[in-house]
C-alpha positions as CSV (number, residue, x, y, z in Angstrom):
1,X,-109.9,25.4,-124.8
2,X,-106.3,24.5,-125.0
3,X,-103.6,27.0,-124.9
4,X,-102.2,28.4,-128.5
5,X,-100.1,30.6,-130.1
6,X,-100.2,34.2,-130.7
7,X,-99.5,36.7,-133.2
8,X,-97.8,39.8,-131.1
9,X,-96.5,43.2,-132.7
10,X,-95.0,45.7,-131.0
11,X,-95.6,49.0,-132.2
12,X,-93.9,52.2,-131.8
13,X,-96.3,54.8,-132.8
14,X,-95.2,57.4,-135.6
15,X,-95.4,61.1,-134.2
16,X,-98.5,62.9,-135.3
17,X,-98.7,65.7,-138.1
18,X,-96.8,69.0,-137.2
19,X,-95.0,67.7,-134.2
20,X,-92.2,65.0,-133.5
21,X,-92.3,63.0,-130.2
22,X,-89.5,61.6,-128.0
23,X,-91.1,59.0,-126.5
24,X,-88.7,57.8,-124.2
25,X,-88.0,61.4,-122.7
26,X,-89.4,62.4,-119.0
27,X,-89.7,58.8,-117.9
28,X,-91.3,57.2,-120.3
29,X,-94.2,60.3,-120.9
30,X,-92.3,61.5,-123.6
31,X,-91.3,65.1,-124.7
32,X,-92.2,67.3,-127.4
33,X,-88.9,67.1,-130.0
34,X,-88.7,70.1,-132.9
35,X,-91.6,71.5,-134.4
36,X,-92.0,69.9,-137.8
37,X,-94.0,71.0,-140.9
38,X,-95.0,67.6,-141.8
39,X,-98.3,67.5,-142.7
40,X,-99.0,63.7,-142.0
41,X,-97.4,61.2,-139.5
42,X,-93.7,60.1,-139.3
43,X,-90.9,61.4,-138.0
44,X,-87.9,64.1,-138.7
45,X,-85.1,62.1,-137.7
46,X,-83.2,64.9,-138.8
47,X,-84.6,67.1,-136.3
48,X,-85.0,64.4,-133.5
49,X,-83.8,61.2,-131.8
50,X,-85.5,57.8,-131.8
51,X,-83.9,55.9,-129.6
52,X,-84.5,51.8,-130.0
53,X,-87.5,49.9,-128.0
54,X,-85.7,48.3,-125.9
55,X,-88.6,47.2,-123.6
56,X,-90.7,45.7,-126.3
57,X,-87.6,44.1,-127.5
58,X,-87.1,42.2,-124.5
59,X,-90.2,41.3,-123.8
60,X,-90.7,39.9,-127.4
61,X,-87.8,37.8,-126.1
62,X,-90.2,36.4,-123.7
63,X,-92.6,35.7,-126.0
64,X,-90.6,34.2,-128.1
65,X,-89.4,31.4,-125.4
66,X,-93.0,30.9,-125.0
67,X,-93.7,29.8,-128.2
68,X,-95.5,33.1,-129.6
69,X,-94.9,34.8,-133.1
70,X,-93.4,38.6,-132.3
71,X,-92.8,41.2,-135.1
72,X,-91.6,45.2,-133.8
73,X,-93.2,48.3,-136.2
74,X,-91.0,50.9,-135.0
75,X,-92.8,53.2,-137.1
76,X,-91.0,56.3,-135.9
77,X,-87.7,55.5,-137.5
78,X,-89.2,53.9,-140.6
79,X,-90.9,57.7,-141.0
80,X,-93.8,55.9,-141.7
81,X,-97.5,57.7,-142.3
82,X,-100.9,56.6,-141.0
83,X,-101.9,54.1,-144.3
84,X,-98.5,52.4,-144.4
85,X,-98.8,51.4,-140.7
86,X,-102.4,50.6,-141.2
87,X,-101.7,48.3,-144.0
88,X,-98.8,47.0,-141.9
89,X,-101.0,45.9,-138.8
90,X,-103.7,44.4,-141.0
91,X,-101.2,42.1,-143.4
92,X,-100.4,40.2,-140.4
93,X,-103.2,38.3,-138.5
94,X,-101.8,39.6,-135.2
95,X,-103.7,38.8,-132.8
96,X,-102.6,41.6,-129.7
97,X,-100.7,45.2,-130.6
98,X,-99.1,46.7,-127.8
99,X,-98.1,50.3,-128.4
100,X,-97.6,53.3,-125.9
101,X,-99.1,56.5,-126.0
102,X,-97.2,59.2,-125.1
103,X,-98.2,62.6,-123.8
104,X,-97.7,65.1,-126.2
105,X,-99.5,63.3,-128.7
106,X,-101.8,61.1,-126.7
107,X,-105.2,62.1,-129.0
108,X,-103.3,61.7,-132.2
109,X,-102.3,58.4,-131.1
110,X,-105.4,56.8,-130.0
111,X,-106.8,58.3,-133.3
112,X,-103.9,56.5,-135.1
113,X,-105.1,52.7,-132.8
114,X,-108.2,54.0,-134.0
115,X,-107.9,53.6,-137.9
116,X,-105.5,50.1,-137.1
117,X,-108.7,48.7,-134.9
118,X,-111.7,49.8,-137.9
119,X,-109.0,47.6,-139.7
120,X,-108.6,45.0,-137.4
121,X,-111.8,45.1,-135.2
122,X,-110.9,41.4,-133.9
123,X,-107.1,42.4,-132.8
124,X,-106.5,43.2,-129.3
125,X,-105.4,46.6,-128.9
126,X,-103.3,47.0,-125.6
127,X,-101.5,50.6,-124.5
128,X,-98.5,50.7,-121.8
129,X,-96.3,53.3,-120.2
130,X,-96.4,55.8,-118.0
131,X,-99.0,58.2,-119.2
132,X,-101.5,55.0,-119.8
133,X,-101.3,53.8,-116.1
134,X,-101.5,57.6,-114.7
135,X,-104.5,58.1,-116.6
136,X,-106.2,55.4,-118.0
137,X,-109.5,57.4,-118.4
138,X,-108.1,59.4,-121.5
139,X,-107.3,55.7,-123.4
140,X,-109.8,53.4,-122.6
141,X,-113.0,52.9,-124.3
142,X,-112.3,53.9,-127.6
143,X,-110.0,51.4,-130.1
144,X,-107.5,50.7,-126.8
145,X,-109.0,47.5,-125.3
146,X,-106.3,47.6,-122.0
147,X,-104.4,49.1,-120.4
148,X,-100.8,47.7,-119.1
149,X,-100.0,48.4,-115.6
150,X,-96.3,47.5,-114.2
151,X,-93.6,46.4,-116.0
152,X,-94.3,45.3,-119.7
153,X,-91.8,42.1,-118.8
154,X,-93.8,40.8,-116.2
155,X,-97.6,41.5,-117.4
156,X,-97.3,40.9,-121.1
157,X,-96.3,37.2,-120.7
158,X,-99.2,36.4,-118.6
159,X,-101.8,38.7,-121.0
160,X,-100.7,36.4,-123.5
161,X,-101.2,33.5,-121.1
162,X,-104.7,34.5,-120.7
163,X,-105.5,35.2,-124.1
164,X,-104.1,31.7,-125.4
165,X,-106.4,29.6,-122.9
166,X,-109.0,32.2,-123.4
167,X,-109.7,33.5,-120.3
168,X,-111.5,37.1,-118.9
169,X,-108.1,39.2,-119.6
170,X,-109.8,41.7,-116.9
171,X,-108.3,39.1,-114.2
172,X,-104.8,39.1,-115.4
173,X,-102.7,41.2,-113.0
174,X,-101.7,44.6,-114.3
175,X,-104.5,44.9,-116.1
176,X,-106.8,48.3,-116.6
177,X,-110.1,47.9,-118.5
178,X,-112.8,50.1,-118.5
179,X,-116.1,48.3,-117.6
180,X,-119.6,49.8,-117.3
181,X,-117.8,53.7,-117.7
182,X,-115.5,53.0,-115.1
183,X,-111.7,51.8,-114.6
184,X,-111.8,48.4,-113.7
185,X,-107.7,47.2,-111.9
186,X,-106.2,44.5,-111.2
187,X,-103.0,44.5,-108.7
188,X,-99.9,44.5,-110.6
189,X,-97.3,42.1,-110.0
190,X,-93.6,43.0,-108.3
191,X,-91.6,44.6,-110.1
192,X,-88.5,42.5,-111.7
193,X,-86.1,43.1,-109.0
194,X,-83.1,40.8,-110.6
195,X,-82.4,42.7,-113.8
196,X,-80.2,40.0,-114.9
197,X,-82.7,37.9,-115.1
198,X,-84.0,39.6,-117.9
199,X,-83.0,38.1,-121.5
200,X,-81.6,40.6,-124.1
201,X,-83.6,42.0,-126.6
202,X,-84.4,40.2,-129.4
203,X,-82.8,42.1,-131.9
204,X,-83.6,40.1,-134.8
205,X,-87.0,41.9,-135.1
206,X,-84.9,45.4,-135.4
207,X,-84.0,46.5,-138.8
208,X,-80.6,47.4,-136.9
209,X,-79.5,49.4,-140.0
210,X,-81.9,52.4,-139.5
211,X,-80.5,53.2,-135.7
212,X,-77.7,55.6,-136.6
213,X,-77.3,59.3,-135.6
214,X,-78.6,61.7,-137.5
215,X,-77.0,64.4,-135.5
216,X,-79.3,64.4,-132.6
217,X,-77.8,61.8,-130.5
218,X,-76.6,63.1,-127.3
219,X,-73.9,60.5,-125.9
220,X,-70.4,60.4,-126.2
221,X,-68.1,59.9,-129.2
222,X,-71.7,60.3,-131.2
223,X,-71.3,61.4,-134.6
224,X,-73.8,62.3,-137.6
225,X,-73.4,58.6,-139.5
226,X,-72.7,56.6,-136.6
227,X,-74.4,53.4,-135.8
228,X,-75.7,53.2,-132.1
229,X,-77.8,51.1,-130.1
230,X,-78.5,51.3,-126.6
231,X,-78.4,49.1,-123.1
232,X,-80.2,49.8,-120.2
233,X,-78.1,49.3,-116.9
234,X,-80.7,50.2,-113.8
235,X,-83.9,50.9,-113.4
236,X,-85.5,52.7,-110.7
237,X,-84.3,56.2,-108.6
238,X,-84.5,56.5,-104.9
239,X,-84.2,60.8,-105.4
240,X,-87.9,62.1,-105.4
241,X,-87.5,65.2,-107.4
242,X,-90.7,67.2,-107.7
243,X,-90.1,68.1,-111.1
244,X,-89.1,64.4,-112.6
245,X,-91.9,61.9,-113.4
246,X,-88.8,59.1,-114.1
247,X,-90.3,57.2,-110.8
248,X,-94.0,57.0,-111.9
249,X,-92.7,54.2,-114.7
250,X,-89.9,52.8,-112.3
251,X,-90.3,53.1,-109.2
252,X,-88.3,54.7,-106.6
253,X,-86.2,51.3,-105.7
254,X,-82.9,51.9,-107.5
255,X,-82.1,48.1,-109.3
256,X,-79.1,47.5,-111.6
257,X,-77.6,44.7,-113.5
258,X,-74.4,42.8,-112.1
């Protein structure tokens, strides 16, 4: 069968009724932001920060040089509820969602892949991050078809390899499935060690005008109005501090860009 495109979206889960989550707090875990009295999923933005996907962004970069259609649901800062990104991840033909659990909210957002996969029962569901490798038990074998271990640049190209030619995406490295009750692994590969080597996000797929401070940006020169985006410089920390779980994600090896 001869290799062909894909349909990919990126999603960034809304936070589940009565809560708001910071997903890219505690290393990639995520944090519990302000209570919240929603009664469906979204997002208070005025109560707490969403900060851009900048890992999904570059690795739709990626995608994009290899030929494959990307799209980004950041449904946290769009405030969106559980039917609107349903209706979103069906309208599309995609043929892989990659979203990561976080967790605070971890059953609220498999229920939420859940809904999107009685939707879409032919789409590949795929979960990442740090709370998905640590315990891969609690998200497979319900609407989560994989689990993404290593760093999204370097597996999600070669998922997408697999997938296109049609091959057993249990061989593709960094791969967690659940087979026969169990965890099923493969070996990830090394982690990107040149950061430069990494493209920039694609930011076309970022509806830039939504990322502005709603007075719970905590950076310098921030103010309630202002438009922000953010960079990432390094990635790794060689301090093993009991209580930080930053190194589960990105490894103890300190790497920065030139």
């Amino acid at each position: 069968m001869g290799e062909s495109r894909l349909k990919v979206l990126f999603l960034n889960i809304p936070s589940p009724p009565r809560k708001n989550v910071e997903r890219d707090f505690a290393g990639g875990f995520g944090v519990p932001g302000a209570p919240s009295r929603r009664r469906r999923y979204g997002h208070d933005l005025e109560k707490s920060v969403v900060l851009p996907p900048l890992f999904e962004g570059i690795t739709a970069s990626l995608l994009r040089k290899a030929g494959h259609e990307v799209a980004l649901l950041d449904a946290q800062i769009r405030d969106m509820d559980l039917p609107s990104v349903v209706r979103f991840a069906s309208s599309g033909g995609y043929d892989l969602l990659l979203a990561r659990p976080s967790l605070p909210s971890f059953r609220e957002d498999i229920h939420l892949l859940a809904s999107v996969k009685s939707s879409c029962p032919d789409m590949l569901i795929a979960a990442w991050g740090a709370f998905s490798t640590t315990k891969p038990q609690l998200v497979l074998g319900g609407p989560v078809d994989l689990v993404i271990s290593g760093e999204l640049e370097s597996v999600v190209p070669m998922l997408c390899e697999h997938v296109s030619n049609g091959r057993d995406v249990s061989s593709c490295p960094g791969v967690m499935v659940e087979k026969n009750g169990q965890v099923s692994s493969t070996k990830p590969p090394p982690i990107v060690k040149d950061l430069d080597s990494l493209p920039y996000p694609l930011y076309e797929i970022f509806d830039m005008r939504r990322y502005y401070d709603h007075g719970k940006v905590e950076m310098e020169r921030a103010s309630p109005g202002r438009r922000f985006f953010t960079i990432q410089s390094s990635r790794g920390c060689p301090f093993a501090c009991w209580y930080c779980p930053y190194i589960v994600e990105f490894g103890p090896k300190w790497r920065a860009m030139s």
